[in-house]
C-alpha positions as CSV (number, residue, x, y, z in Angstrom):
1,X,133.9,-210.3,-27.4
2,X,133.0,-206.8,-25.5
3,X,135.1,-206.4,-22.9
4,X,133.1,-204.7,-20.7
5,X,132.4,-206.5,-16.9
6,X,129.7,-204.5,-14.4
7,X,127.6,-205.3,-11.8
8,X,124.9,-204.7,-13.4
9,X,123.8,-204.7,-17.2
10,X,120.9,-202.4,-18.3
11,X,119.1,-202.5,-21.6
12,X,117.1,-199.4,-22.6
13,X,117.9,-195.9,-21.4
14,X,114.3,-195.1,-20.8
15,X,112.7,-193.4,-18.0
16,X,113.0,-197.3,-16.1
17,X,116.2,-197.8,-17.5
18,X,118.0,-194.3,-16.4
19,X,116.2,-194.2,-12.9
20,X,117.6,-197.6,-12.1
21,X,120.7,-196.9,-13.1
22,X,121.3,-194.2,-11.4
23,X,120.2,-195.0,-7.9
24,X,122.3,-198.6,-8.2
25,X,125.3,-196.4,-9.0
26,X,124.7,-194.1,-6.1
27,X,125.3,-197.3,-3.9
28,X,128.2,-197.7,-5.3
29,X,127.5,-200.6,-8.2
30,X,129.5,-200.8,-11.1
31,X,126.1,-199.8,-14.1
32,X,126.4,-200.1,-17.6
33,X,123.6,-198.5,-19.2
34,X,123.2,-199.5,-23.0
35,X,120.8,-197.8,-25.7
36,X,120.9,-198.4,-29.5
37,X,120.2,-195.1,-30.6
38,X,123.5,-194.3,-31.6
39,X,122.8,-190.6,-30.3
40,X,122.2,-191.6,-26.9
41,X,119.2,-191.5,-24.5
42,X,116.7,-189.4,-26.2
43,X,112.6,-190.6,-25.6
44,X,110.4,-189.6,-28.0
45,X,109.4,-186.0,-28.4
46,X,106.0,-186.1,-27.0
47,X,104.1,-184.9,-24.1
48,X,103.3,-187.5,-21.2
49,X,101.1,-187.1,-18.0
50,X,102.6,-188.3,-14.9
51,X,101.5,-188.6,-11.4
52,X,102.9,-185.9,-9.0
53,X,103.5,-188.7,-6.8
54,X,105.6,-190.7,-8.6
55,X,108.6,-188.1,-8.8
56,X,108.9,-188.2,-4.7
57,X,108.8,-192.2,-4.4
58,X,111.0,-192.3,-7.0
59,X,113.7,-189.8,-6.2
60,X,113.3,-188.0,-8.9
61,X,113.7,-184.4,-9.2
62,X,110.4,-183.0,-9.9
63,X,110.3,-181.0,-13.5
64,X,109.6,-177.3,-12.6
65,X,107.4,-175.0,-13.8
66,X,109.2,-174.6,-16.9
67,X,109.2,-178.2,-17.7
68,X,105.6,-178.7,-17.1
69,X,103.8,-178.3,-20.6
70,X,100.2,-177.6,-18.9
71,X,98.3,-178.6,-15.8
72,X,95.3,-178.1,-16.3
73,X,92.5,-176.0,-13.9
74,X,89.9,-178.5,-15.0
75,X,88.8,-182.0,-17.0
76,X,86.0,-182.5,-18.2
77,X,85.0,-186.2,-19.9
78,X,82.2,-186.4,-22.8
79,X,80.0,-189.1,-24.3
80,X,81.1,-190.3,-27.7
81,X,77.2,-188.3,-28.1
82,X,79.4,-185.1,-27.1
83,X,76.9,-184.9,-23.3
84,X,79.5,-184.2,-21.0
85,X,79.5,-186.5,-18.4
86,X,82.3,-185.6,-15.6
87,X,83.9,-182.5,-14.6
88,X,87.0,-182.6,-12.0
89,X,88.9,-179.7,-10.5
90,X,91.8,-179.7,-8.5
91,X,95.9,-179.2,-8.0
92,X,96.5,-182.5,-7.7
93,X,95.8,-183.8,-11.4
94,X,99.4,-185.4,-13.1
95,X,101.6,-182.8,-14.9
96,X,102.0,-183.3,-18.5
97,X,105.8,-182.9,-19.5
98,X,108.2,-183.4,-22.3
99,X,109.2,-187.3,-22.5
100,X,112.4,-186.9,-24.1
101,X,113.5,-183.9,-21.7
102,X,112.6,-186.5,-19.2
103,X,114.6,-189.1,-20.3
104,X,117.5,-186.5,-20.9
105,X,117.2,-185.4,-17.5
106,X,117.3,-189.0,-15.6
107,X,120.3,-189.8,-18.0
108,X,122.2,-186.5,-17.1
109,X,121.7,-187.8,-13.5
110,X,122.8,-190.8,-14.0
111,X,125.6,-190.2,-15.8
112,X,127.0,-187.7,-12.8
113,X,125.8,-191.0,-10.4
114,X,128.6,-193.2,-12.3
115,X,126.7,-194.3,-14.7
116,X,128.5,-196.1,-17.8
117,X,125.9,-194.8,-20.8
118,X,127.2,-196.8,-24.3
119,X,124.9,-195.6,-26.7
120,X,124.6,-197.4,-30.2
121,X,124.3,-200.8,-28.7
122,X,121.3,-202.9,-29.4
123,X,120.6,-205.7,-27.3
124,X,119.4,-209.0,-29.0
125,X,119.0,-211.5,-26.7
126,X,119.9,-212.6,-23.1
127,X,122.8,-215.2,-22.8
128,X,122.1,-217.7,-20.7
129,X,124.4,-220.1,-18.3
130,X,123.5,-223.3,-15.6
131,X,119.7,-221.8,-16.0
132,X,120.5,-218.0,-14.8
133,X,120.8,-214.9,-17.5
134,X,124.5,-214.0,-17.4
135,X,124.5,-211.0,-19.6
136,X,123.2,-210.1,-23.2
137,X,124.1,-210.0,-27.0
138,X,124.4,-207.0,-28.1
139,X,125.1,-205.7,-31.8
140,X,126.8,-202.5,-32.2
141,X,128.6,-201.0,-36.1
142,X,127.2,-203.6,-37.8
143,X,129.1,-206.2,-35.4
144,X,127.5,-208.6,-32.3
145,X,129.4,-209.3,-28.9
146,X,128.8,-210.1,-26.0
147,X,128.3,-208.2,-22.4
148,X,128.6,-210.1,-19.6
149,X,127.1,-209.2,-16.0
150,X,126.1,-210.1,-12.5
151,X,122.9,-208.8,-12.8
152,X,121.2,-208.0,-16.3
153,X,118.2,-205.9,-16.6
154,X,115.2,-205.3,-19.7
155,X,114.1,-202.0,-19.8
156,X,113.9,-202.0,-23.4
157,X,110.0,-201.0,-23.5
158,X,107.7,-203.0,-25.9
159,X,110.2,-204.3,-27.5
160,X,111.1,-206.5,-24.8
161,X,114.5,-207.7,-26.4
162,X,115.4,-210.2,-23.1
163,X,112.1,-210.8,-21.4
164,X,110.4,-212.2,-24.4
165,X,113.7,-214.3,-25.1
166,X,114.5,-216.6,-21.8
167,X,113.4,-220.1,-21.9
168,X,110.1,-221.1,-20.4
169,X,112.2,-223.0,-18.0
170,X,113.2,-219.3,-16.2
171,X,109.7,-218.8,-15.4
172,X,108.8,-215.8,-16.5
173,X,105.9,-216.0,-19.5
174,X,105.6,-213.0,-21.7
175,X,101.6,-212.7,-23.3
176,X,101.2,-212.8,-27.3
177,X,99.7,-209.8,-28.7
178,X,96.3,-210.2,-30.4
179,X,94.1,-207.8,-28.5
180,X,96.8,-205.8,-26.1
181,X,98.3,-203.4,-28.5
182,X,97.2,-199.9,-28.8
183,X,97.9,-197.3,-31.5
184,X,98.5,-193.6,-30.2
185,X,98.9,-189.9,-31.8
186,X,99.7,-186.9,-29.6
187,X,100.9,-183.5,-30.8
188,X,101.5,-180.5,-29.5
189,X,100.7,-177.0,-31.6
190,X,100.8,-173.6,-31.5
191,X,97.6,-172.2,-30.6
192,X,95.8,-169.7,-33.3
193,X,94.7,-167.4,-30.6
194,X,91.8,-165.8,-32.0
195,X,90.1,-169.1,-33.3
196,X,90.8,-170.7,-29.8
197,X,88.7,-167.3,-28.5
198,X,86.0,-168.2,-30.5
199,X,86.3,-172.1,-29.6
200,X,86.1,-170.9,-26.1
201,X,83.0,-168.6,-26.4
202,X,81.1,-171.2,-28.6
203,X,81.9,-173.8,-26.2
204,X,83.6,-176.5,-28.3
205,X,86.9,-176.2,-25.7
206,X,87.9,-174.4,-22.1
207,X,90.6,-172.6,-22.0
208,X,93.0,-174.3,-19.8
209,X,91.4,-177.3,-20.0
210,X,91.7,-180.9,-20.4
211,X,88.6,-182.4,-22.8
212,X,88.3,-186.2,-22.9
213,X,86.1,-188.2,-25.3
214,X,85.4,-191.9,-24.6
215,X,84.7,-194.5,-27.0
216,X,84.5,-192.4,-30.3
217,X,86.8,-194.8,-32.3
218,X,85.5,-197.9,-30.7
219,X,85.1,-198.8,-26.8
220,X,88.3,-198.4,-26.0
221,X,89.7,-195.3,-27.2
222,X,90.2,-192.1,-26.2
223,X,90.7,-188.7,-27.7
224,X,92.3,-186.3,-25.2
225,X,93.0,-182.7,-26.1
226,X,94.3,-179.6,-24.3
227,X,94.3,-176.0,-24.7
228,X,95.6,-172.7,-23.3
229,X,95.0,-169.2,-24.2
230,X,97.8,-167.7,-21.6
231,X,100.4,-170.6,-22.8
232,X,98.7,-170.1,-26.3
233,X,99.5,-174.2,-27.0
234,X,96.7,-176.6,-28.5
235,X,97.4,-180.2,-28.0
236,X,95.6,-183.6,-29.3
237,X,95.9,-187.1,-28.8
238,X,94.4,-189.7,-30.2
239,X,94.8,-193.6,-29.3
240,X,92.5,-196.6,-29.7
241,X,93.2,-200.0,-29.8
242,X,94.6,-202.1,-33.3
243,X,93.2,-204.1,-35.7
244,X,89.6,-202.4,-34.8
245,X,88.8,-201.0,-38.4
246,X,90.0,-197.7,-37.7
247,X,91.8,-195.3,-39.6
248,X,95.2,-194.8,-39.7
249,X,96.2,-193.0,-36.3
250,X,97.9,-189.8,-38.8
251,X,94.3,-189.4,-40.3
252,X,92.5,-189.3,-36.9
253,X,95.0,-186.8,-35.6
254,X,94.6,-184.4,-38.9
255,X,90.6,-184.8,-39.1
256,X,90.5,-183.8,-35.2
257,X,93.1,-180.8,-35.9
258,X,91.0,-179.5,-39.0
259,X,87.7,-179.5,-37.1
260,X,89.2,-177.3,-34.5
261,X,90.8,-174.4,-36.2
262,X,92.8,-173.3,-32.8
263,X,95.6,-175.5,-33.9
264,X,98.8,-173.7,-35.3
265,X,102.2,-174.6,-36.1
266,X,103.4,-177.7,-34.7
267,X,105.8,-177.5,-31.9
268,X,106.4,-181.5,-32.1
269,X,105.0,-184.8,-31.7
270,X,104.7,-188.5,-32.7
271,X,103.0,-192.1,-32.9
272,X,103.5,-194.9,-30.6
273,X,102.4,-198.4,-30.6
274,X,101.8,-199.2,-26.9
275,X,100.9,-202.8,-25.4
276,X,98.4,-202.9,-22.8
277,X,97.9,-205.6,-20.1
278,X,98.1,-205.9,-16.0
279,X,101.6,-206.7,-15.8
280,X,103.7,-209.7,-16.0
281,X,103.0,-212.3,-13.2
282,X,106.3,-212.6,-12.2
283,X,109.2,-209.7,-12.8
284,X,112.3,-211.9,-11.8
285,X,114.5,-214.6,-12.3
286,X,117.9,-215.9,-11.7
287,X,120.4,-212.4,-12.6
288,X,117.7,-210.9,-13.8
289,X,114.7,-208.6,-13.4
290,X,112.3,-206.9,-16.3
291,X,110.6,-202.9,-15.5
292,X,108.9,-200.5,-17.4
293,X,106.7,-201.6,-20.7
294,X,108.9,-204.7,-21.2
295,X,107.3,-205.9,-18.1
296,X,103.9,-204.5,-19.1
297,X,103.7,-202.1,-16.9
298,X,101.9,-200.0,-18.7
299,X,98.5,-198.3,-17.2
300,X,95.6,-200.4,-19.1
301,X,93.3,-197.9,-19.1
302,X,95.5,-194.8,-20.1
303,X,98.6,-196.3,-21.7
304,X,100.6,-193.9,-19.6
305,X,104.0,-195.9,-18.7
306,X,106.3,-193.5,-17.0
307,X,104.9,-193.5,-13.6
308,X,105.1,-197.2,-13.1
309,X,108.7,-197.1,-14.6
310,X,109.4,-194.6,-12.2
311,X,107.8,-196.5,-9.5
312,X,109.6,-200.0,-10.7
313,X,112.8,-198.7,-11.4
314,X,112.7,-197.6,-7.3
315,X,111.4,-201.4,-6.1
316,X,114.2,-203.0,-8.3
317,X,116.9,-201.1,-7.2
318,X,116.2,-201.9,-3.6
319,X,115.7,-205.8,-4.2
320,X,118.8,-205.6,-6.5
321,X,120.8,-203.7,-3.9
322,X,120.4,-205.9,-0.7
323,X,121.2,-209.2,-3.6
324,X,124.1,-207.8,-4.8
325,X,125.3,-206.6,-1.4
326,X,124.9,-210.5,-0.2
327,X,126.5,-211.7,-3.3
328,X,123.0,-213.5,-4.2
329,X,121.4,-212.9,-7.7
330,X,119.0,-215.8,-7.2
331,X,114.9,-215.5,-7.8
332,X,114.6,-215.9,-3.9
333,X,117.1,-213.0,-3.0
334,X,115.3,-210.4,-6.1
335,X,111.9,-211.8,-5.2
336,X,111.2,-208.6,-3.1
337,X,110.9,-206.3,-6.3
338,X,108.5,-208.7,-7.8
339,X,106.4,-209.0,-4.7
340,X,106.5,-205.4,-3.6
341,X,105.3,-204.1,-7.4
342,X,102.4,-206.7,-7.8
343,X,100.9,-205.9,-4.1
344,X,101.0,-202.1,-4.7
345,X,100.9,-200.5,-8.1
346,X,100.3,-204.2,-9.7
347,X,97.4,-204.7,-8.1
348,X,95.9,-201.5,-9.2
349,X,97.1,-202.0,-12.6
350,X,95.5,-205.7,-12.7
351,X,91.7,-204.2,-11.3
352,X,92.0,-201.9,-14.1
353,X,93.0,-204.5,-16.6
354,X,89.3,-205.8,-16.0
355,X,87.7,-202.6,-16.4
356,X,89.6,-202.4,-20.1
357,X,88.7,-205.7,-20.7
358,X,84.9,-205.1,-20.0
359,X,85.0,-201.5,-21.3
360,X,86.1,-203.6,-24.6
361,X,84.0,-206.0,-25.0
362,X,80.8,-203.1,-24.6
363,X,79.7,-201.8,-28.0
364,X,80.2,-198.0,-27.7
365,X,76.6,-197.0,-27.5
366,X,77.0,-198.7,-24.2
367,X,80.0,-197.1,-22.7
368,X,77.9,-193.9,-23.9
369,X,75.1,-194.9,-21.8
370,X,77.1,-195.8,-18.9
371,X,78.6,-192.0,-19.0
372,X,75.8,-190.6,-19.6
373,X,73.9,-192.5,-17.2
374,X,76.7,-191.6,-14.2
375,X,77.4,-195.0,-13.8
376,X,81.3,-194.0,-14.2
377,X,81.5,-191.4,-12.6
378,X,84.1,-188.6,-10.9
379,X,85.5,-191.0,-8.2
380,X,86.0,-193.7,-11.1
381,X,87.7,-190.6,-13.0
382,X,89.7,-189.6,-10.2
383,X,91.0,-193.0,-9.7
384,X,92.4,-193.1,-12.8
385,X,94.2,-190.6,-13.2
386,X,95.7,-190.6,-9.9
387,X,95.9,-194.5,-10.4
388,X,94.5,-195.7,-7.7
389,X,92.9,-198.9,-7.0
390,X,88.9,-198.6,-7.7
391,X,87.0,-198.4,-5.6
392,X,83.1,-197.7,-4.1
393,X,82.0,-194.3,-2.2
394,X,79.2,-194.5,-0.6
395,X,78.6,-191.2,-1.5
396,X,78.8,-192.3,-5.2
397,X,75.4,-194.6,-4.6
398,X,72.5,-192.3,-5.0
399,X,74.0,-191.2,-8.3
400,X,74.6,-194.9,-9.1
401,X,71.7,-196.2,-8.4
402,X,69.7,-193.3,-10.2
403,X,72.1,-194.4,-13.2
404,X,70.8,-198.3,-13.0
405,X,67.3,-196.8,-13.0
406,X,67.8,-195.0,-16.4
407,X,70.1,-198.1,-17.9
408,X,68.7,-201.4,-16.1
409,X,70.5,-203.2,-18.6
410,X,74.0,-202.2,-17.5
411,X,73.2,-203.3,-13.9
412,X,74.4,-207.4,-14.4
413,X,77.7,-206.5,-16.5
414,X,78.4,-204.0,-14.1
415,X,77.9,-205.6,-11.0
416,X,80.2,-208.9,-12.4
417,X,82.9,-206.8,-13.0
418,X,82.9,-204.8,-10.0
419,X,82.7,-208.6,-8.4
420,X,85.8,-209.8,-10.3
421,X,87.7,-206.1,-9.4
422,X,87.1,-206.9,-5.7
423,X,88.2,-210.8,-6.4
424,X,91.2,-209.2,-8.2
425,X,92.4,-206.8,-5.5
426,X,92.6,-209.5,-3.0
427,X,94.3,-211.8,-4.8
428,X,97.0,-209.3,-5.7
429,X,97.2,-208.8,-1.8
430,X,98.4,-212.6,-1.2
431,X,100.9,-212.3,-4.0
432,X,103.6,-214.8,-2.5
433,X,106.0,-212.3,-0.1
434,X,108.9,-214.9,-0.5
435,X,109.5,-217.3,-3.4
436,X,108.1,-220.4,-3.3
437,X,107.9,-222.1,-6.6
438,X,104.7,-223.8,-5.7
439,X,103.4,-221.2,-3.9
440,X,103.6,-219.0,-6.8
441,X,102.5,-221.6,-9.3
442,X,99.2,-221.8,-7.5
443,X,99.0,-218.4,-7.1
444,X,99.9,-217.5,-11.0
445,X,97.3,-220.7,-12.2
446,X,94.2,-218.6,-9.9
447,X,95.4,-215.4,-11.4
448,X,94.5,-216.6,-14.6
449,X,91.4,-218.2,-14.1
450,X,90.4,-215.1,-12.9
451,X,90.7,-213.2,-16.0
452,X,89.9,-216.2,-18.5
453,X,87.0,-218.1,-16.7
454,X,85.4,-214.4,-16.8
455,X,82.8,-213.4,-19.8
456,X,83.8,-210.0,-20.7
């Protein structure tokens, strides 16, 4: 049996996982941190775009200039027709950084917090005692043990290790995962100057700019690319959802790369597999709370995760705080996290889950039109990137209703799932503030009518 006894128990050394650790260890909490990478926290070596935002709320250092891989002076967003469609400026646009120097940077802080980091330790399943999560099974040299805790925490991303384990009985239901599962490339090159000079005269890229093309491997999917003459880097990615027919995420990646000779040697890179979906209806139960991807936290319509583990990882360290300060690990005393996450970045999370959803269920010549048409427009692109709930400008309406002049088919789609956005957003707003298990039953049971009474 591992002798090891803490406060609290946290699986995953992610960007979740390290942030949470180290502000519960700045109050003074005993924190075990465990990741089964033998070498320790690491991420993967890819570049990730986070909300400037997110770093402040969270307490989290911000990266500095050096860090920051590009921001870009401009997006613009084509058609899978190639007719540009949207073109934003502005300082405020999320800075794309290194995930794994990310992740080596929260665990450096919390290691200097008090953190305990055991790295090689894989977590297998929560154990469970009188109905509340007492610690984990964890398998470490080929042996499995046991690690026992007041308060245990998943943070182990998509994998999910203790979420998708505890009984139904707990209360917390994890979604299968036929259509929420998206494949991703992203790679970051070298730029061959003097091709990316004459990308930039013929127009087929902007230097120091950020290039996004909608629905060209399906209707939802994205290819996103990024280049700089004064930082001479070219960067691609490529993500679209699975089991669509499409090739192999490695092939996309190369075909985009040999179209556009202004990609060099690679500087590094990788694939992901990333599940989309608003996230999980309720985040705690008794010793235990879920953050980052394990609670699908994910952004639907980006897959970009770190902000809402940043974001998360702040909530549950309050909640888990004032419960282990009153000796109290129940769902009523962690309730707060759950609450506070679902009626602020939840809720904008679930309003876009029902913009994927349509977007989806659209053939692509119509997600074309819609661009095309300006009926998404720069607010709607603004939103998301800064993730912020959607919403309606008047100022947006001439252009809209110009668009429903040109594409009068798109008008009744449209307006039912701006209707079930605004239906969305409310109900998110009257998530239960205390637990009440009835309460929350009836709120969970509308919840999901909501998005399966629906036709996407």
């Amino acid at each position: 049996m591992m002798s090891i006894d803490f406060d609290v128990l946290i699986a995953g050394a992610g960007p979740a996982g390290c942030c949470l650790a180290r502000s519960l260890a700045q109050r003074g909490w005993r924190v075990a941190l465990l990741e089964r990478d033998p070498a320790g926290p690491a991420g993967k070596p890819i570049v990730i775009e986070v909300e400037r935002a997110a770093f402040f709320s969270a307490d989290v250092p911000p990266p500095g200039p050096d860090q920051i891989i590009y921001h870009p002076r401009r997006i613009r967003c084509f058609s899978s027709r190639g007719k540009q469609a949207i073109s934003l400026t502005g300082n405020d646009m999320p800075w794309a950084i290194r995930l794994d120097a990310l992740v080596r940077l929260l665990a450096q802080s919390a290691a200097e917090a008090g953190v305990q980091i055991v790295p090689g330790h894989e977590v297998l399943h929560p154990l469970i005692k009188n109905g509340r999560v007492i610690g984990a099974a964890v398998r470490a040299g080929g042996r499995t043990s046991e690690c026992h805790a007041r308060l245990t925490v998943d943070a182990t991303g998509r994998a999910a290790q203790l979420t998708r384990r505890l009984p139904p009985e707990m209360g917390i239901s994890f979604p299968g995962e036929d259509e929420r599962l998206v494949t991703a490339g992203c790679y970051l090159h070298e730029a061959e100057v003097d091709e990316l000079r004459r990308a930039i005269a013929d127009n087929t890229h902007g230097d120091d700019e950020t290039w996004i093309r909608l629905g060209q491997y399906g209707s939802y999917s994205t290819v996103f690319s990024h280049a700089s003459l004064q930082r001479q880097l070219a960067y691609i990615l490529i993500g679209y959802r699975l089991g669509t027919g499409q090739p192999p995420i490695a092939n996309a990646i190369r075909q985009f790369e040999a179209d556009h000779g202004f990609f060099g040697p690679l500087l590094f890179g990788g694939d992901a597999v990333i599940r989309i979906n608003r996230g999980l209806p309720r985040l705690v139960a008794d010793a235990f709370l879920t953050v980052g991807e394990a609670a699908c936290q994910v952004v639907p319509v980006t897959g970009s995760g770190v902000a809402s583990a940043l974001t998360a990882a702040r909530l549950a360290a309050d909640a888990a705080d004032n419960a282990l300060s009153s000796n109290d690990l129940s769902t009523k005393a962690l309730w707060s996290y759950s609450a506070r996450y679902h009626r602020g970045r939840g809720r904008t999370l679930a309003a876009f889950d029902v913009n994927r959803l349509y977007l989806d269920h659209f053939p692509p010549e119509r997600v074309a039109d819609m661009l095309e048409a300006g009926l998404i427009g720069q607010q709607d692109m603004i939103d998301t990137q800064m993730t912020r709930p959607p919403r309606f400008a008047l100022s947006s309406l001439p252009q809209r209703i110009a668009g429903f002049c040109r594409q009068p088919k798109l008008l009744p789609p449209l307006f039912r799932a701006a209707m079930l956005t605004a239906s969305v957003l409310r109900h998110y707003s009257k998530y239960p503030a205390q637990y009440d298990r009835d309460l929350f039953t009836t709120w969970a049971d509308q919840e999901t009518r909501l998005f399966t009474t629906n036709s996407f």
